[in-house]
N, C-alpha and C positions, 0 to 999 in steps of 0.2 A: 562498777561499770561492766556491762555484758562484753563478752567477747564474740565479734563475729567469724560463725565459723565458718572455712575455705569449702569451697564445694570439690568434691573430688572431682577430676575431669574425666576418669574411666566412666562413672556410673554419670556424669551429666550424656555422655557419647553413646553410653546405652540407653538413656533415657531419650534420647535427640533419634537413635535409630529408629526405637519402638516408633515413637509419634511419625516419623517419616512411611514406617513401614504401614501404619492405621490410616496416612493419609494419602495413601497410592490409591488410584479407583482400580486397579486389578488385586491387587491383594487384602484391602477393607473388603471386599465382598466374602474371601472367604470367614470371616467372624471369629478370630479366634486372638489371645492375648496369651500374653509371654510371663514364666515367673523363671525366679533366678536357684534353680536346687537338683540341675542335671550335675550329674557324673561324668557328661561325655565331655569330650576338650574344646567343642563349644556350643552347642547345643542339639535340639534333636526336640522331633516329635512325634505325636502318636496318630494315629489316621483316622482319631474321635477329635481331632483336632484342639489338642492340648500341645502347647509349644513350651518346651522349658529350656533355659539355658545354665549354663556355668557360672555358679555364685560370687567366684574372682578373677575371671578371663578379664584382663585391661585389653580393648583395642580402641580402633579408631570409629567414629560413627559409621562412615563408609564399612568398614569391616562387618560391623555388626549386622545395619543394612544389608549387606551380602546372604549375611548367614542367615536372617531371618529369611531372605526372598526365598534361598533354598531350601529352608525347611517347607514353605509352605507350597514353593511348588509340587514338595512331593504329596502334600494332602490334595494341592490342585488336581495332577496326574494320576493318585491314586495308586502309587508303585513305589518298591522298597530300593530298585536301581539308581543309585547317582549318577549313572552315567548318563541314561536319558536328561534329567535334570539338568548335567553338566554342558551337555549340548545345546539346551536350549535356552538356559541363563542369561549368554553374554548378547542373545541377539535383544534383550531390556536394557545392559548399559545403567544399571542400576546397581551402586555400590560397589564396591572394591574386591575382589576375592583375598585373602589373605594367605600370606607367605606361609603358614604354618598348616594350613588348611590340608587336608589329606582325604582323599575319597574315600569316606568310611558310612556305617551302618548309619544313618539318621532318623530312622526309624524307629522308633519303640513300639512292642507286641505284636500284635494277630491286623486281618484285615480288618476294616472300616464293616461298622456295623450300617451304615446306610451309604455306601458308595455313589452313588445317583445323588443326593443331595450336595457333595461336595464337587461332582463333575458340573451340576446345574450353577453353583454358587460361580465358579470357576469361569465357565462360558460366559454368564454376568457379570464376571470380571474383564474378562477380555474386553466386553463387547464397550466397560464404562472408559475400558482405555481407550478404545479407538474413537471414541466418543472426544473425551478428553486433550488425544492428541491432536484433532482437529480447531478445537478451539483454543491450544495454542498456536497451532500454524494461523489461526483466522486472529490472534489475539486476545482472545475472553480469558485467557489464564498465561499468567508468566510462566508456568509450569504447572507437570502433571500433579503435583503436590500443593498444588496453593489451586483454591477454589475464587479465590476472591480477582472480578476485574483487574487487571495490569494497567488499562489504557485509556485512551479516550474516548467518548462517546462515536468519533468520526474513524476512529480506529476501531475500535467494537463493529461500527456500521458495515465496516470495511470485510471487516470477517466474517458477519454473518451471509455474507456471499461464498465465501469459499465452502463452509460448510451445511448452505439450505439453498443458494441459487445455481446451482449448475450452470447456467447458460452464463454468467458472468463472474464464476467462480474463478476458471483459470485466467481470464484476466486481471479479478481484486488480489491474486495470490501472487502475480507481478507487480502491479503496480506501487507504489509509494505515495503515503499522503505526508503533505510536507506542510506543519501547520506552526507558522511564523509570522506573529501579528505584527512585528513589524516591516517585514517583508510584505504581506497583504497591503499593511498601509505604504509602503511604496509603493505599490503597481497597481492602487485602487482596486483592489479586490475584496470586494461587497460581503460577497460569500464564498464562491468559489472560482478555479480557472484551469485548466490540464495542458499540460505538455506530451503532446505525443510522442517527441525526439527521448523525451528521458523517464516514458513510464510514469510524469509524476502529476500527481494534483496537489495543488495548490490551495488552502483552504483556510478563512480567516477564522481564527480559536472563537475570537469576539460576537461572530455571526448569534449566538446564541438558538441554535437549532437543536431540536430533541432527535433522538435514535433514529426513529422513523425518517425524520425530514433530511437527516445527512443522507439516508441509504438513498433516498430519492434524488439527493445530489450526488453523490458519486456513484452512480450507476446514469446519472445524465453526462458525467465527466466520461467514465470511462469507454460509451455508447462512442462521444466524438471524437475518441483517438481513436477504438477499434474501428469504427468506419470510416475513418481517414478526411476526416470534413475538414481540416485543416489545407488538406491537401487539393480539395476537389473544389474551392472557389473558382478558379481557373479565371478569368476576365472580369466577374463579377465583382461591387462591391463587395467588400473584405465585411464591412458591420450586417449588411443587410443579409449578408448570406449566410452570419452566424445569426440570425434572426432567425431567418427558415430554417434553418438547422435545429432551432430550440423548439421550435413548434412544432418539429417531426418527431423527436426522440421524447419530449415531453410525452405527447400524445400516445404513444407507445408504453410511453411507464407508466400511466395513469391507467392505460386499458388494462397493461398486466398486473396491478395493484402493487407494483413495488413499493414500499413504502410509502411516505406523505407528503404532497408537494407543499415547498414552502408557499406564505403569500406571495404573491405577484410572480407568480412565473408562467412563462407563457403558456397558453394554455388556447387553442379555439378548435374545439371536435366539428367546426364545416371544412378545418383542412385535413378532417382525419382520411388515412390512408393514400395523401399524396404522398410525391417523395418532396425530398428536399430542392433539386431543382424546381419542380414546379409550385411551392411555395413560394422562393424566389421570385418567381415568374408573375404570380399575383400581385407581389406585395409591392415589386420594384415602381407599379405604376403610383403608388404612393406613398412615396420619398419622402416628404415632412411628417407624414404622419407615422411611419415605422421606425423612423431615425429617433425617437422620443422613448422608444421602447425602451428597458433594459435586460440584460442578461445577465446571470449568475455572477459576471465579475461587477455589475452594475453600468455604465455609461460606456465600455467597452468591451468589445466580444473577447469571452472567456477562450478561445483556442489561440492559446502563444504559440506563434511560431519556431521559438526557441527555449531551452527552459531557464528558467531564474538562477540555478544553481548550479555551475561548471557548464564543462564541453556536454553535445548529446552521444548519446553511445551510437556504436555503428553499427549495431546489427541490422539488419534487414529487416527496418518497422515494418513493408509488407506483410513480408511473412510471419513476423513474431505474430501481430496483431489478427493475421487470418487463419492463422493454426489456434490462436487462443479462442477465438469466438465457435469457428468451426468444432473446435471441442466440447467447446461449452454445452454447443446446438445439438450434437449427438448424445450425450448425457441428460438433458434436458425433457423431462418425460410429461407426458400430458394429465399427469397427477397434481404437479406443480401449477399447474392453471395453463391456456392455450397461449401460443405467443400470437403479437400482430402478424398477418400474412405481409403486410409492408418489412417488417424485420428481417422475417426469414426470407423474404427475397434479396435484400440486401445480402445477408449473410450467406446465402448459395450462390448470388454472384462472387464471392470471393474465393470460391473453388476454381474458376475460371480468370484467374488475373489477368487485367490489359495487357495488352504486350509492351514492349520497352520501346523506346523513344527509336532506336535504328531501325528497329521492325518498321512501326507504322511510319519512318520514312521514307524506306524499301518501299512499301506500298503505295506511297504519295508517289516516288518516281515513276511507277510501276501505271496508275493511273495518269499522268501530266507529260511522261515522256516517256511513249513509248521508244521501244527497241525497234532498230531499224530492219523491215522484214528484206530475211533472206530470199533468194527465188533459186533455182537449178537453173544448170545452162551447158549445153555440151560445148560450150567454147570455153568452158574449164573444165577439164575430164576428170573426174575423181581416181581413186586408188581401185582399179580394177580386182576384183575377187580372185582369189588363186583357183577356183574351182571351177571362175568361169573367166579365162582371163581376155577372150574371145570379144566378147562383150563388152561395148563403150557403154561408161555409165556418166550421167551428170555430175558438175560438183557444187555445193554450196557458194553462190556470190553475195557479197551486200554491196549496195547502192556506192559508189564513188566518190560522189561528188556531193559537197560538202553542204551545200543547198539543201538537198532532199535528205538530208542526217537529221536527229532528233537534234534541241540544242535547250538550255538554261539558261537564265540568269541568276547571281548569287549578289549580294547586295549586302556586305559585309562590314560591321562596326568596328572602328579600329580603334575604339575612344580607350585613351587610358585606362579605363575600369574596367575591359573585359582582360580576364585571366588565360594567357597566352596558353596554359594547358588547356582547356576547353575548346580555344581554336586550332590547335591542332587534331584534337579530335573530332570536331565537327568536321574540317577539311578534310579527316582522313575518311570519315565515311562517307564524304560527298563522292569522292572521288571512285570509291571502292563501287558504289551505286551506277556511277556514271560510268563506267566502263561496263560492269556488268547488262549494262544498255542500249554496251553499243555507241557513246556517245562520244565524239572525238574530242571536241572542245566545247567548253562552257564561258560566257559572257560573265567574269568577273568586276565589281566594281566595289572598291574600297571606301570608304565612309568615316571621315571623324568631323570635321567643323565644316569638311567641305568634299566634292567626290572625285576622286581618282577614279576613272577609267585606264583597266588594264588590259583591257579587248579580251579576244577570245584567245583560254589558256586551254593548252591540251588536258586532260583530264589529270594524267600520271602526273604533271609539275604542280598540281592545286593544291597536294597537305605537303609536298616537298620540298619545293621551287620557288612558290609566290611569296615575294616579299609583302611584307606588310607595311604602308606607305607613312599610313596618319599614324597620331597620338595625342589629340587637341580632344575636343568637345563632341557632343554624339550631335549630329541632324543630319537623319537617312533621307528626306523627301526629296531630297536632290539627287540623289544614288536613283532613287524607283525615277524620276522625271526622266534620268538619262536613257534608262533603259526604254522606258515605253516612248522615247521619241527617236531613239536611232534606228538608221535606214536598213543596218544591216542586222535587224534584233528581228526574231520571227512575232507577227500579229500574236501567236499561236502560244510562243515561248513562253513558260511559266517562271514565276519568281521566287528563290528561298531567302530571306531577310535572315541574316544568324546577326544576334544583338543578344547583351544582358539586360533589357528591358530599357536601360536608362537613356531611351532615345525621344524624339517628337513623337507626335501624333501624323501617322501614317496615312496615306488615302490610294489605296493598289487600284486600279480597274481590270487588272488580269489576275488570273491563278495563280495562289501563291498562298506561302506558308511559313513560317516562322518557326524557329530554330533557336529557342534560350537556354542557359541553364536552370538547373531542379530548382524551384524556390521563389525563382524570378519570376517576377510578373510585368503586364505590359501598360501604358499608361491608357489604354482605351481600349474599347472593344473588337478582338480581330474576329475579323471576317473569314480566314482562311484556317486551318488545321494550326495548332500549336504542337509541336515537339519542346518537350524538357529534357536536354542531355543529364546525365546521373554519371 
């Protein structure tokens, strides 16, 4: 009977180094191979690049690893100093330096009889690294040492954005695809669906799509978080405006040939170079026949409001999402093929972001009630000048009398479901508004199953002072009926409705504007300005 023999583990660790160090793309380029018959304490080579080491040195792979990288750096550099070499080693992070190691000659003889040829080799090394490294950050390799795919076709797709598409590279370099077929088959997801709150797409393994046709979906995925369509339905059907949405972003990747669209996906070039609104805008007139449509997730719109797995992170999806693409756009060179001029509009509006919810309701005050105009009057003398103190000057009056003052109504939901932080915030900016106006008192009327009139509250007692009455069921139409039929409410008065959406169907005949939190939506379509508190 043979006996089988023990592999030694020193000479497996050198032999594990070597192949690691032949499967580097910066150091395979320079072409040279290792024998075991140096003298030196651990190896050394010559700058015709012959690498030889020490016939009984035991280390560890990493160790060796090490020592090879250093030797061949110095053929790379072309210089008999370690100390340059030793400088620039650890920014590889490639193998171990060893304990024993001493900065000594590494070198054997005279210089390199063709210098040039190992600087050229070198340069092509770098350059297969930086190659290399990219398509692990993008996924085509688990490592700079392994050539062979890691991932999956929709992870592949994924990365070949980071490293060929610029314009939606530093988005696929955030994002996460999350591909869990039995998750897909809970939430009926076809093919695809993305979460803009968590960065992720969602993507069924079963779909059975080639390279091309993922890249085409998750570059349609990533289009509708970065441009926030999740967000910009506003009053509109939720389905139908993910309809218009797919026919605008589709239309866009098919011009710029990203990848291959799968069957059936929306697709019609008479809406090319609307936006998304005005697709909506066509389609909404017929409602049986777009409601039949479907989209990536199949029978419902692929943009989740929330994501599938955990809390969403809290960063400021604006801005994550408008510094990503605006990168993208600047990098993005007209080599790579032209973009739609409908895209890069979208994306230079997001250098210009909407202003915040207290802004444009500053401005709503700003137009619906004015500030009450001061006038001069020497029946109030102002602060006479020291220079001229001789001279009576006028002072600043406002109006009196309570009549000719600007004035509001607020029409407040007090139903169980709204979140007491929220109405103090809203009150507090009403009020901060409404004095800055000038306005002395505001026509309050509270709202849950039925309406409390609280008459006119001075402005300072609205976020501090006013009790809140109800805590029953939401129906505001009886709140707006008080205000528009009482005697002492101006023709003129404008109305602000603050609700979390879960009220009736509203009918205002005066100005007015609505006041919800982020997210919330209304059961119909307003006529007046929406504010979303954040």
């Amino acid at each position: 009977m043979s006996r089988r023999v023990k592999a030694d583990p020193a000479v497996v660790a050198f032999e594990a180094a070597n192949r690691r160090i032949s499967g580097h793309p910066l150091f395979a380029a320079l072409g040279t191979y290792v024998r075991r018959t140096s003298d030196h304490p651990w190896a050394d080579i010559s700058l015709d690049g012959l690498l030889i080491a020490h016939p009984t040195r035991r280390a560890s792979e990493d160790e060796w690893a090490w020592v090879f990288a250093h030797c061949l750096l110095h053929l790379g550099f072309g210089t008999f100093d370690c100390g340059e070499v030793l400088d620039f080693q650890p920014a590889l992070k490639f193998g171990t330096r060893p304990s024993s190691w001493e900065p000594d000659r590494c070198v054997r003889g005279g210089a390199s009889a063709d210098p040039e040829k190992w600087a050229r080799r070198f340069a092509a090394g770098l350059s297969n690294a930086a190659v290399a490294a990219i398509d692990v950050a993008g996924g085509a390799r688990s490592s700079l040492t392994d050539a062979r795919p890691a991932k999956t076709e929709w992870d592949l797709a994924l990365g070949w954005f980071v490293s060929n598409y610029p314009l939606l590279g530093a988005l696929a370099s955030t994002m996460t695809v999350v591909a869990d077929a039995e998750l897909a088959r809970g939430w009926d997801i076809s093919i695809a669906a993305v979460s803009a709150a968590s960065a992720e797409i969602y993507v069924n393994p079963l779909a059975g799509l080639s390279r091309p046709e993922w890249r085409f979906v998750l570059a349609h995925e990533m289009l509708h978080a970065a441009l926030r369509h999740g967000d910009r339905v506003g009053g509109r059907d939720a389905y139908l405006w993910n309809v218009a949405a797919d026919f605008v972003v589709n239309g866009w990747l098919v011009e710029m040939g990203v990848g291959t669209p799968p069957p059936g996906v929306l697709h019609d070039p008479e809406l090319g170079g609307l936006s998304a609104e005005s697709v909506y805008d066509r389609i909404a007139v017929d409602l049986r026949r777009y409601r039949k449509l479907l989209t990536l997730r199949g029978k419902q719109g692929d943009l989740l409001g929330e994501p599938l797995r955990g809390p969403a992170d809290s960063t400021d999806l604006d801005e994550f999402y408008r510094r990503a693409l605006l990168t993208g756009l600047s990098y993005h060179s007209s080599s790579r093929g032209l973009l739609p001029a409908g895209l890069v509009e979208e994306i230079r509006a997001l250098e210009h972001p909407p202003l915040t919810w207290d802004a444009r309701l500053a401005r709503w005050f700003e137009e619906f009630v004015p500030a009450a105009e001061k006038r001069r009057t020497y029946a109030r003398a102002s602060r006479r000048q020291a220079s001229t103190p001789d001279i009576p000057r006028p002072g600043w009056v406002r109006p009196e009398s309570l009549e000719s003052r600007p004035t509001f109504g607020v029409v407040l939901d007090t139903s169980g479901s709204m979140d007491p932080r929220l109405l103090g915030k809203a009150l507090g900016a009403i009020a901060s508004y409404a004095a800055a106006r000038d306005v002395p008192a505001a026509r309050v009327v509270f709202c849950d199953a039925r309406a409390y009139d609280a008459g006119y509250v001075p402005v300072e007692d609205i976020a501090g002072r006013v009790e809140v009455r109800g805590r029953g069921g939401t129906v505001l139409q009886p709140g707006i009926d008080l205000l528009e039929r009482a005697d002492d409410f101006p023709a003129t008065g404008p109305v602000l409705v603050i609700t979390d959406g879960g009220c009736d169907v509203l009918r205002i005949r005066r100005e007015h504007a609505f006041l919800i939190p982020a997210g919330a939506h209304l059961p119909f379509r307003a006529r007046g300005p929406v504010f979303r508190m954040s």
